[in-house]
Structure formats: structure tokens, C-alpha cells
N, C-alpha and C positions, 0 to 999 in steps of 0.2 A: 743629376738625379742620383738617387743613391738606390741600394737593389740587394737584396738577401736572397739567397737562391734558397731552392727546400734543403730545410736540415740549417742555414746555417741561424747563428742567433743573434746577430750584431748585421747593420746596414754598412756597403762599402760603397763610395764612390763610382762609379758606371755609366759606361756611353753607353746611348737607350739600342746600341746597335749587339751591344754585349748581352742583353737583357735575354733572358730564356723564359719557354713557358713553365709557369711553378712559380718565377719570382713575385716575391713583395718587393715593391716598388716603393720611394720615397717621393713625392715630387715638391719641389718649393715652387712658390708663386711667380711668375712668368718663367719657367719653363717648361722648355719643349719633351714632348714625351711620347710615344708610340698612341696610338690610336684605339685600337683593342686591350684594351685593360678595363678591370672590375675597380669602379670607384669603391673603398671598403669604408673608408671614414677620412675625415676631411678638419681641420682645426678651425670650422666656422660653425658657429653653432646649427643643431638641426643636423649635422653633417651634409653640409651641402657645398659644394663648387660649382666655379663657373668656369666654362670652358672654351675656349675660340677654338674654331674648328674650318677657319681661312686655307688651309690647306687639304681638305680634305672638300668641301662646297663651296669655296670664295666668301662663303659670309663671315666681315668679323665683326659680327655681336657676341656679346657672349654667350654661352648658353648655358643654363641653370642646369646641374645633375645633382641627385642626392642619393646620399648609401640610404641603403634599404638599415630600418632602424636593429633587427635584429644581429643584424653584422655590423652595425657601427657600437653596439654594445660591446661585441665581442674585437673591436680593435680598437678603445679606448685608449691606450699607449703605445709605442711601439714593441714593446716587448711581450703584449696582449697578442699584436697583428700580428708576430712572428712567431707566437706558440698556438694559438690557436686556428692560425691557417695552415699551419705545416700539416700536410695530405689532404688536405680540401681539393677538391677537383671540379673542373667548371662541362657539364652537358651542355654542346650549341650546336644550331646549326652551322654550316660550313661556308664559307667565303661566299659573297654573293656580293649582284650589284647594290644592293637594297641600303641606302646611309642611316634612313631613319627607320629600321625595321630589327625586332632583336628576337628571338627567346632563345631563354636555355634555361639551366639551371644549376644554381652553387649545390653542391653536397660538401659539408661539414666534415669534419674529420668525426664526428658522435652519431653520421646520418641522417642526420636535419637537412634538409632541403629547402634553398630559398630560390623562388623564381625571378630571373635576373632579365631587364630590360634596355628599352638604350637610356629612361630616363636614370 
């Protein structure tokens, strides 16, 4: 996977063990990638992914997630997803046992608020 920390402006190479909170993430198709991340935009139309989640519930179907449409506008290209997420911060609740249960919410570096879920 590849991973931009905040601030920087180009994607580097990165084991998902290096990943910190703040980064943009890259991920190519079958790989593996931490669990708690915000889908922002995705290279299928509609911005949607599919995701196997066998390590986390034993099921491997895949399963359908899609960026919420106002933040896949705003990470259109990679260099979209890295100027316009740099100070964005995500509101959530805190660790729990819950797989399919989410709220929180993205603030925008402008103040915009998008409410973010597990879909």
C-alpha cells in the first residue's frame, strides 16, 4: 500500500504497520489493509468497493462499501485526496465490540461535516 502522512504531498510505499492516524492511504486491489479506515474514493464507478472482511468475521464474501458522494468529489485524483484532506479530522466513537455498528463524523478542513458509517 502506499500512504501520505498529513502535510506530505506525494504517496510513499508503506507497511500498513507504519501507517499512522491522519494518513491517506493508497490501496491496490487484493491488498491487505488495516480495518478502520474512511473509504474516501475508490477507481470504480459510483465510488464504491468491495471488501473481504474474513479476518475480521470469517465471512469471505465480499462486501459492497461506497464513499459518501461529497468526499469522492473532493478526492477525484490523488492529489485532490491529498490537498483536500490535509486537516480533515474524523469524530468517533471509541473501540468497541460492535463489527457492524459505526457513527462519527468527517469535518472537512472548510468545516463541512459529513456523517460517516460502516457502509
Amino acid at each position: 500500500m502506499q500512504c501520505a502522512a498529513r502535510g506530505d504531498s506525494a504517496f510513499t510505499n508503506t507497511k500498513s504497520l507504519d501507517v499512522q492516524v491522519g494518513c491517506v492511504v493508497k490501496v491496490s486491489e487484493n491488498q491487505f489493509f488495516p480495518c478502520d479506515m474512511l473509504l474516501l474514493a475508490s477507481s470504480l464507478p459510483k465510488s464504491i468497493a468491495y471488501v473481504e472482511t474474513k479476518n475480521l468475521d470469517g465471512e469471505t464474501n465480499l462486501k459492497h462499501k461506497q464513499a459518501d458522494k461529497a468526499v469522492a468529489r473532493l478526492a477525484q485524483t490523488e492529489s485532490d485526496a491529498l490537498t483536500n484532506f490535509n486537516g480533515a479530522t474524523i469524530d468517533c466513537e471509541g473501540p468497541n465490540e460492535h463489527l457492524y455498528k459505526f457513527e462519527g463524523n468527517l469535518t472537512l478542513t472548510d468545516g463541512a461535516k459529513v456523517c460517516i458509517d460502516p457502509d
